[in-house]
Residue frames as qw, qx, qy, qz and C-alpha x, y, z in Angstrom:
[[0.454, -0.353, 0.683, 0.450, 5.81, -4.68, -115.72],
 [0.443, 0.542, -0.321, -0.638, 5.84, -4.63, -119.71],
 [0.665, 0.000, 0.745, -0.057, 4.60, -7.90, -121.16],
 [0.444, 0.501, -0.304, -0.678, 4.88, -8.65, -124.61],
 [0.768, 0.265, -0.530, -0.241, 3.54, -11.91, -126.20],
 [0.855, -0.381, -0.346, -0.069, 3.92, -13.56, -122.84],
 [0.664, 0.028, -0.323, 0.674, 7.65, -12.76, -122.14],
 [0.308, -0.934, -0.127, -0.124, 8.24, -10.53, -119.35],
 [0.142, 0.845, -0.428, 0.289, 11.19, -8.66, -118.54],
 [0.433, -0.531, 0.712, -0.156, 11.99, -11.15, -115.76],
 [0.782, 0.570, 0.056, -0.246, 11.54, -13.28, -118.37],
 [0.568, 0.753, -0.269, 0.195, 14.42, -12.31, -120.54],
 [0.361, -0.827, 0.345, -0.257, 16.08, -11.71, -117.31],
 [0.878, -0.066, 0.474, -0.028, 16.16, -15.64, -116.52],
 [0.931, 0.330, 0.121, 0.101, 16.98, -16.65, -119.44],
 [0.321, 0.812, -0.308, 0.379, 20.30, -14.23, -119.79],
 [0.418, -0.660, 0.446, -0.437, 20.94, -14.98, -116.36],
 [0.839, -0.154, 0.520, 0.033, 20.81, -18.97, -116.94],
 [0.704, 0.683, 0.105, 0.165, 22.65, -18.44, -120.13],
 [0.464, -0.805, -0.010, 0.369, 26.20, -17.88, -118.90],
 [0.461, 0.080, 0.417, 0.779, 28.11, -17.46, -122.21],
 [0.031, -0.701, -0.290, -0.651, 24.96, -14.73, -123.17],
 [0.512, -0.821, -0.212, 0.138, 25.20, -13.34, -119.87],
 [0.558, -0.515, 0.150, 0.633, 29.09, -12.67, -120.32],
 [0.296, 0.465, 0.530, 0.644, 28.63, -11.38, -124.25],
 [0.219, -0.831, -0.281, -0.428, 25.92, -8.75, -123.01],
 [0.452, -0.880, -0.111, 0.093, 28.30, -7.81, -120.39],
 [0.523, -0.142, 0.199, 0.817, 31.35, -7.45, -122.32],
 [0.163, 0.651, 0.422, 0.609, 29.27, -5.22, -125.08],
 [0.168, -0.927, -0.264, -0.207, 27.92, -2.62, -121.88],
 [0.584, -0.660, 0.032, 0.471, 31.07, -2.28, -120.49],
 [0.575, 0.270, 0.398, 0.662, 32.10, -0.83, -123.88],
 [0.075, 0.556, 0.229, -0.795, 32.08, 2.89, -124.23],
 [0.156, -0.155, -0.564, -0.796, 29.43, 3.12, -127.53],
 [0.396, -0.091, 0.043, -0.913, 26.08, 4.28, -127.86],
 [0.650, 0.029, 0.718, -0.249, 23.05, 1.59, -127.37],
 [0.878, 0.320, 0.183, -0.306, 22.90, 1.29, -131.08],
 [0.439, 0.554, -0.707, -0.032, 26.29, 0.32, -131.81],
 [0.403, -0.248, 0.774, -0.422, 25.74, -2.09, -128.62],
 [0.753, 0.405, 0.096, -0.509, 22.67, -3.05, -130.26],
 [0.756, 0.559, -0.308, -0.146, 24.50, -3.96, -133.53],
 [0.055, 0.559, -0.796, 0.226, 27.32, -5.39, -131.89],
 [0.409, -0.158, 0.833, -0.337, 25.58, -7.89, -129.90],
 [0.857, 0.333, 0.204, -0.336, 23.14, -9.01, -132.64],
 [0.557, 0.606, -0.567, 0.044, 26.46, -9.68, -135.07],
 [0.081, -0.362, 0.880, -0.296, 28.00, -11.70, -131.73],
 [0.676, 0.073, 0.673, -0.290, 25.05, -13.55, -130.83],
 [0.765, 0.472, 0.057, -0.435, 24.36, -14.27, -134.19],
 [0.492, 0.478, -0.728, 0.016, 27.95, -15.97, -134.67],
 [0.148, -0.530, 0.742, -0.382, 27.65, -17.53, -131.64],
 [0.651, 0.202, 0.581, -0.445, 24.20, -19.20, -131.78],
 [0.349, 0.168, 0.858, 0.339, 24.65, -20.16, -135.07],
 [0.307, 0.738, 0.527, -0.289, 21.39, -17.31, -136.46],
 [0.312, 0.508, 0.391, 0.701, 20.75, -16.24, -139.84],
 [0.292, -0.243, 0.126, 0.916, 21.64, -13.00, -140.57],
 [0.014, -0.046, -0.559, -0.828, 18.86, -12.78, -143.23],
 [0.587, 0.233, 0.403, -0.663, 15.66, -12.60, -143.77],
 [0.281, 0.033, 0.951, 0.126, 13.89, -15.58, -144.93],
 [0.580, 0.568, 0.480, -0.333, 10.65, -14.39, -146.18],
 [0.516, 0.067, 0.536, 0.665, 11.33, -14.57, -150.51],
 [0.213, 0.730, 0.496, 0.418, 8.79, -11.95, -150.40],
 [0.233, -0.952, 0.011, 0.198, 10.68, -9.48, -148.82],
 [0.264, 0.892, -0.361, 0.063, 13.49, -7.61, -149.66],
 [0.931, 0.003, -0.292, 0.217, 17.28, -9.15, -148.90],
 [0.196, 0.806, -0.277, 0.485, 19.23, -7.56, -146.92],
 [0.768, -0.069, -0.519, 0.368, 22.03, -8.10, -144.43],
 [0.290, -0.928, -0.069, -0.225, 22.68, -5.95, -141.30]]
């Protein structure tokens, strides 16, 4: 299994899985007929209204920019 920084896929798994409002988001988005990066972008723009998460980037030494 792929492990990055500790989280493991069954990880992520859990947590989507005990997360039933992000569990039904990420399963309205795949049932959609677009590619994985419009999915992609879709679900970061949803979760990000949903959870409340900046859009931006916070370092002041990095560009600004909004996706």
């Amino acid at each position: 299994m792929e492990k990055h920084n500790d989280l493991t896929n069954n990880t992520i798994q859990d947590w989507i899985n005990s997360d039933k409002k992000l569990s039904r988001i990420l399963t309205e988005i795949e049932t959609l007929a677009k590619s994985e990066e419009e999915q992609a972008l879709m679900a970061f723009h949803r979760l990000s209204d949903e959870y409340n998460l900046p859009r931006y980037r916070t370092n002041p030494f990095v560009w600004w920019f909004k996706i």
